[in-house]
Each structure stands twice: as C-alpha cells, then as structure tokens.
N, C-alpha and C positions, 0 to 999 in steps of 0.2 A: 504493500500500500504506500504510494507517494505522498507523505506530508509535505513537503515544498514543492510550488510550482510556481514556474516562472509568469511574469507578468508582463501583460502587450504595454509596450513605451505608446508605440502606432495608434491611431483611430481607428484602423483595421487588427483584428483578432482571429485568435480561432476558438471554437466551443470546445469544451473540455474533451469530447473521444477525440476531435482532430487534433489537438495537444497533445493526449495521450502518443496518437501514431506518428508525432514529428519527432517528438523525445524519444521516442523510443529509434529511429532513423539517422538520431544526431550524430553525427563524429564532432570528437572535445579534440579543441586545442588550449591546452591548458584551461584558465578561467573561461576560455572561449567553449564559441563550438555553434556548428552549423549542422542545420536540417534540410530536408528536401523544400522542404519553402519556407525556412523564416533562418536567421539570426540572431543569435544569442550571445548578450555580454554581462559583464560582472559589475557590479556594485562594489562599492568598498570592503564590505561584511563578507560577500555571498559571490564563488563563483555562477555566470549563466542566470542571474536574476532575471533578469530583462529580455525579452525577445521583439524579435519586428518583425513581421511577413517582409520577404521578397518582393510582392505585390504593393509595399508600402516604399520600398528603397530606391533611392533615387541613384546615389552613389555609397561605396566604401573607401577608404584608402587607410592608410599607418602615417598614425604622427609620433613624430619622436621629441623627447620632450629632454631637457641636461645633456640634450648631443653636445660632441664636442667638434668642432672645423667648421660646421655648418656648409655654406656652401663654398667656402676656401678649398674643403675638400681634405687639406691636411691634418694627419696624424689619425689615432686612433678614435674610433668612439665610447664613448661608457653615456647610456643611453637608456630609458626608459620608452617600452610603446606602447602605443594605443591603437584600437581599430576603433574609426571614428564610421558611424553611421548616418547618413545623411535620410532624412526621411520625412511624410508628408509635408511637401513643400519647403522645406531649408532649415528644419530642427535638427539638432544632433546630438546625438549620446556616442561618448565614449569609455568604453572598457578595456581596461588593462589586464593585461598576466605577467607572473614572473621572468617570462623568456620570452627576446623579441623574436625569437624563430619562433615562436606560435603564433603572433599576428603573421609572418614571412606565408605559413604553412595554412592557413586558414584560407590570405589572400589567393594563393595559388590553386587553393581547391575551387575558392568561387569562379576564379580565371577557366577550369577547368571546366565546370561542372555549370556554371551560368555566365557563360562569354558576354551575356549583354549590359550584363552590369557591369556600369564604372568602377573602376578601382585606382582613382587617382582626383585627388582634389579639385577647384577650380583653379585656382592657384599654379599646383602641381601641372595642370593640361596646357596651363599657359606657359610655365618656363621652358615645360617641354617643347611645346612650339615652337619656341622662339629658339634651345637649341636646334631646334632639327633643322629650320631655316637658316642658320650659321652655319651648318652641319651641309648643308648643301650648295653652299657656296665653295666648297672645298670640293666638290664631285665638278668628273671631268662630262666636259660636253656631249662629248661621244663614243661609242663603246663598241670593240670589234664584234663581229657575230659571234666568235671564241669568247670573248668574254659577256656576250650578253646571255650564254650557253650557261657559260659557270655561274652567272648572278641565278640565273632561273632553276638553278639544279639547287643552289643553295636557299633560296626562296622557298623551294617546295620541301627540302627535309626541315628546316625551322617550322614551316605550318606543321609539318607532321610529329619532331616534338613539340609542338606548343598543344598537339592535343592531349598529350601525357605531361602538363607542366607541372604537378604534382608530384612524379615520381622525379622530374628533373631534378626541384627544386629541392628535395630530400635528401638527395643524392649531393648535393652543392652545402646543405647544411650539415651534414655527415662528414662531409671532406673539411669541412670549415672544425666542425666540434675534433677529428680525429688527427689534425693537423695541431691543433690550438691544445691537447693529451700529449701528443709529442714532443712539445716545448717544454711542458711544466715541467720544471727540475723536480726533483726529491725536499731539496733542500727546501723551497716552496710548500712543498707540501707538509713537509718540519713546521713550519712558521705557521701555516692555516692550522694545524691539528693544537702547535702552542695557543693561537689566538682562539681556539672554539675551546681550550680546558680554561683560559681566563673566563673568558663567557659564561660556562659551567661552574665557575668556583666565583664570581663575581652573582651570578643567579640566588646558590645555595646560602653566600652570606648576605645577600638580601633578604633570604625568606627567613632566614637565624633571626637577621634584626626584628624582621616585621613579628616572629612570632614573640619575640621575647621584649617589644615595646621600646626596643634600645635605641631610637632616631627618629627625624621629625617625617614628614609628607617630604621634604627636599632631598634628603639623604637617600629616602625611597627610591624617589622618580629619578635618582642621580646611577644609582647603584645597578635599578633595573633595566635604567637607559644605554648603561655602557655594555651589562649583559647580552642585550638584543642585539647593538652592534656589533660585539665579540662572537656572540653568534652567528648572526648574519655573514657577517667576513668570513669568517673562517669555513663555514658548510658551504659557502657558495666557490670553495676554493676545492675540496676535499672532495674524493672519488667517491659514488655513491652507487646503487644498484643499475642506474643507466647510463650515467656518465662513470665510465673508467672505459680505459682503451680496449682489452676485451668485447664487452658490449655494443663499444660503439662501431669497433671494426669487423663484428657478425652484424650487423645491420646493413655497414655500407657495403658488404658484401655481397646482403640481401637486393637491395635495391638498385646495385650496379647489376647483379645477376637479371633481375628485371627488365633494367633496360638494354642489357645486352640480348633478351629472347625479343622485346618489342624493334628495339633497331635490324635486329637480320629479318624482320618481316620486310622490307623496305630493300627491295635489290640493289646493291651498287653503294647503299650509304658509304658518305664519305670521309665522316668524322670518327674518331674512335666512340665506341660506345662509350666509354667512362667519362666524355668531355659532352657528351649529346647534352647544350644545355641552350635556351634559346639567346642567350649575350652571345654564347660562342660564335652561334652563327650572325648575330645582329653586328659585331664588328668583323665578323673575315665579311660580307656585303657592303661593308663600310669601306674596310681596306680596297677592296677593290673599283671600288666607285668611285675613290679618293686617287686610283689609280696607283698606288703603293703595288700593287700586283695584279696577276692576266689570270692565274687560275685559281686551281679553291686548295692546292698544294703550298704553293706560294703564300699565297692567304694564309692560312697555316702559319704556316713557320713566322711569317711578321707576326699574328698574334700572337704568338710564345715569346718573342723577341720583345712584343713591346709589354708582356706582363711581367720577365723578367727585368725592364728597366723602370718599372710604376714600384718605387719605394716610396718608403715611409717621408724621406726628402723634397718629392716631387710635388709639385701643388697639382690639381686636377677638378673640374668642375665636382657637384657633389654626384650628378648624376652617372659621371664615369667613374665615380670614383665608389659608387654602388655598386656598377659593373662589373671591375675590377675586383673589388672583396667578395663577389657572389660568387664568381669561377677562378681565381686564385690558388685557392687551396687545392682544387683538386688536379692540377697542371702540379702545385708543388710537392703532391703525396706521389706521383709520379716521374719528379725530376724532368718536368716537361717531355716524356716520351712521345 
C-alpha cells in the first residue's frame, strides 16, 4: 500500500489508477525520475514529490548553480544541478539530486524516448545560435563530392546513435566516473576515511553533550555543523557499493558490450564502438566543414589530436568545453586508440 504520492505542480493531473500505472513505469534518477507521460522532481524533504504530465511541459533543460569558469570555460567544475521544468505557460519548478549525472541521465532518456521536447533553455537556444552562426563562418564554401560522401555517411551514423543516446550517454558517464577511480591516490582516500572518523567522533561528542546538558543551543549547532560537513566530505570521497573501480568497470563493460551489438547492426560503421557518442560525430562534421580534413579517417585523428591539446590551460567556450568533458574520458581510458 502506497502512503506517499506524489503531487500535480500542472493544472493538468492524472486520477489516482493512472498515477498508480505511471509510478509504477517510472525509471528514478536519483531524486528524479521519469514516466511514460509525466515528470517527477524532488522537494527539499522528499525525493519525486512533484510530478507534471508531459502534456503540460513546454520545455526541460539542467541548471547548474556554484559552477565554477562559467562560460570562460576554464578549469574545473564543482557544481550543483537542477532539472528545471518549464510548464503551463512559463512556471517552473526545479529539483535537484545528489549527482549531476542524474539530471545528464534523465535529460538523455527524455532526448531518447520524447525527441519533441525541448531540452534547453530560452536562453541556452539563443547562445546556441549565435555559436552555431560563428561556427559557420569558419565552414568552407564548397565541398568535393568525396567529401560531401563523408559528411552524409557521418550525418547518418550520428542520427543513428542519437536514437540510443541513453546508452551513449552512460557509456560517457562511466568513462568519466572510471577514469576520475583511476586518479584517486590511496593516500586520498587516507585523508576522506580520516575526515568521515572526525565527523563520527565530532557526531558522538555532540550527542555526549546534548544528553548530558553540558552546552548551550550554539555549541550544539557548532559541533553538529562541523559533523555533517566531516561527513559529507569524507563519504563523498570514499569507495562505496557502486562507486569503487570494480563496479564501475562491470558496468562500463556492460554498456560498451551494448553498444558494440547495436553499432554492428549498422554495416560499415565507422567509428569505434567505445567512442559511438553523438559530440564525437558532431565535431569530426565540424572538422570537416571547417575543412581541417577530406575524410571521416582524417577527421578522426584531428579529433584525438585536438582533445589531446584541450587542457586544463586552454580557455574554450562553455559549450565546447561540455563537449570536451563528455567524451574525454573515454578517448583517455583508451590512450586515444
């Protein structure tokens, strides 16, 4: 028996058996989670409180809120998201999760599974624009019939992963999480397991004082404040039943095996299956537009070439520089093969 049920934000609802048969349909992304026709986000208390029919949504996209570079593009992020719902006529609710790859993984399933929905801001469609129109001033005026071979050949496998951008997109967050396992020293992990036993022993003589009257309301809020934080830091550092390299490299194994049975459906593909991701193909058609290269081989190889030179150094729009971090990793779990 269901004691919580989520509640219409929308002027449009559903009666309680169609609630019944969308919750029960839902795939969770984290606090998230999506049904066959509505959207469901989190409240502060309560993952999935709120839900919206499809039929109510105008647009979705991810905000990201304590980024850091913004659209300079440099250095790293540390970053908080939101999937923000845009709905009847220009209201919006936004909910957050712990991990910004569950808004990444949510977006891409709507991409997948309801292509008509927006999934970028007003805002967001305008910058875009306006790169893409800069973006085309650098494309060359005319194109051999050999090259206009290879744009259409790669045109046609990018539509064909973008109807699996889900399993793409997994596959890209899996190379990101099992690359980012890689790095973490030991010694790191010394320091996170130190910082979560202060958090624990910071906790335990909090709850000593409150039981035993020995400090005021400030000492409390002082002692339980720095607990949370020592906990927080240190768990979110520490290997746990789905984050440690084990796990996460039976998954990406899973899901590269996936897309390696769905790309040999596809005769001729050109790309390696472990790189099948839609940026990959959206700059080798850039590269070659731009006239950097004649085939989708060529193409290639400048793509590895110019992700090997996108350091941490380099300044880069914010847009590319999403690009960049989404298929990155899995070029570097590789050594650019």
């Amino acid at each position: 028996m269901r004691i919580f049920w989520p509640t219409a934000e929308s002027r449009e609802q559903f009666d309680r058996v169609t609630l019944e048969k969308e919750l029960e349909s839902m795939h969770k992304f984290g606090a998230l989670g999506v049904s066959d026709n509505a959207i469901y986000v989190s409240s502060f208390f309560r993952d999935r409180k709120y839900y919206i029919p499809f039929s109510a949504i105008e647009r979705i996209y991810k905000r990201v809120a304590m980024s850091k570079g913004g659209f300079s593009g440099k250095g790293a992020f540390i970053s908080i998201a939101y999937i923000v719902v845009v709905y009847d006529g220009g209201k919006e609710i936004a909910g957050k999760t712990k991990r910004e790859e569950d808004v990444d993984r949510l977006i891409s399933y709507v991409k997948e599974t309801r292509p008509e929905v927006k999934t970028l801001s007003q805002k967001g469609e305008k910058i875009l624009e306006k790169l893409r129109k800069e973006e085309e001033k650098r494309y060359k005026k005319s194109f051999t019939l050999s090259e206009e071979n290879e744009l259409k050949e790669l045109l046609s496998e990018k539509d064909y992963i973008e109807k699996k951008v889900t399993l793409s997109s997994e596959m890209a967050l899996l190379a990101k999480k099992k690359r980012s396992l890689n790095l973490s020293k030991k010694s790191l992990r010394y320091v996170a397991t130190a910082i979560t036993l202060l958090g624990v022993a910071s906790l335990l003589f909090g709850l000593r004082m409150l039981l035993t009257h020995s400090g005021g309301n400030a000492i409390y809020f002082t002692i339980f404040g720095l607990a949370a934080i020592f906990l927080f830091s240190g768990l979110s550092v520490l290997p746990t039943g789905r984050n440690n390299a084990r796990s996460v490299e039976k998954a990406l194994e899973h899901v590269e095996g996936e897309m390696k049975k769905y790309v040999e459906e596809y005769p001729g593909f050109k790309v390696p299956y472990y790189y099948a991701h839609p940026v990959v193909f959206e700059r080798m058609i850039r590269i070659i537009r731009e006239g950097r290269a004649s085939t989708i081989e060529d193409a290639f190889s400048v793509l590895k070439d110019d992700l090997k030179k996108a350091t941490s150094d380099v300044k880069v729009t914010q847009e590319e520089y999403d690009e960049i971090t989404a298929i990155k990793p899995m070029f570097l779990l590789r050594n650019y093969a």
